[in-house]
C-alpha positions in Angstrom: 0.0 0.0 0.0 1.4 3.7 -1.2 1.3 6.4 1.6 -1.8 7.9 0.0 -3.6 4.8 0.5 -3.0 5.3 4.1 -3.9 8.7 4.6 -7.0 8.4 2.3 -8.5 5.6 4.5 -8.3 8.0 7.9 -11.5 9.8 8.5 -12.3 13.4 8.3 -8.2 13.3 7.4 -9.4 16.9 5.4 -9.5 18.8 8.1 -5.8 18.9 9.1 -4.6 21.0 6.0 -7.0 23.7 6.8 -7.3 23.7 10.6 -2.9 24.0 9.5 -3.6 26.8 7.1 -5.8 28.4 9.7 -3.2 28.7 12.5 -0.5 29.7 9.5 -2.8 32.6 8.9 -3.7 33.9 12.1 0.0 33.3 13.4 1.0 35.3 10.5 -1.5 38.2 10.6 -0.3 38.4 14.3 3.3 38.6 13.6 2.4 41.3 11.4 -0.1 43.5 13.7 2.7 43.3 16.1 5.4 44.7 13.7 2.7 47.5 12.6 1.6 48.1 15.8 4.3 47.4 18.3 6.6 50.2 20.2 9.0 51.6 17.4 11.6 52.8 20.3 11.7 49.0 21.5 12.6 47.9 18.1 15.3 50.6 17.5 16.8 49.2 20.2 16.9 45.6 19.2 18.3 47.0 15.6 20.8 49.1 17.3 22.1 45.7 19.7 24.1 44.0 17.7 26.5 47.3 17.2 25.6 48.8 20.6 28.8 48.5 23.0 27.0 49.8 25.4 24.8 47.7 28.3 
């Protein structure tokens, strides 16, 4: 038996690739509200860290 045969016998086995695209989208439009949205002085200093010799 191929690996298709497997997964096609599982029931309701069509509800994993979209409850997965689901969380993909909602992780991502949260990623991205928080980059909009989020404190622009907190991410200067994160930029600036790397290069910052100061503590």
């Amino acid at each position: 038996m191929k690996f298709k045969n497997y997964l096609e016998s599982i029931t309701g086995i069509g509800i994993y690739p979209l409850i997965s695209l689901i969380v993909f989208v909602v992780f991502f439009g949260l990623v991205t509200l928080y980059v909009i949205k989020g404190n622009k002085k907190h991410f200067e200093k994160l930029r600036n860290l790397p290069i910052n010799e100061n503590n």
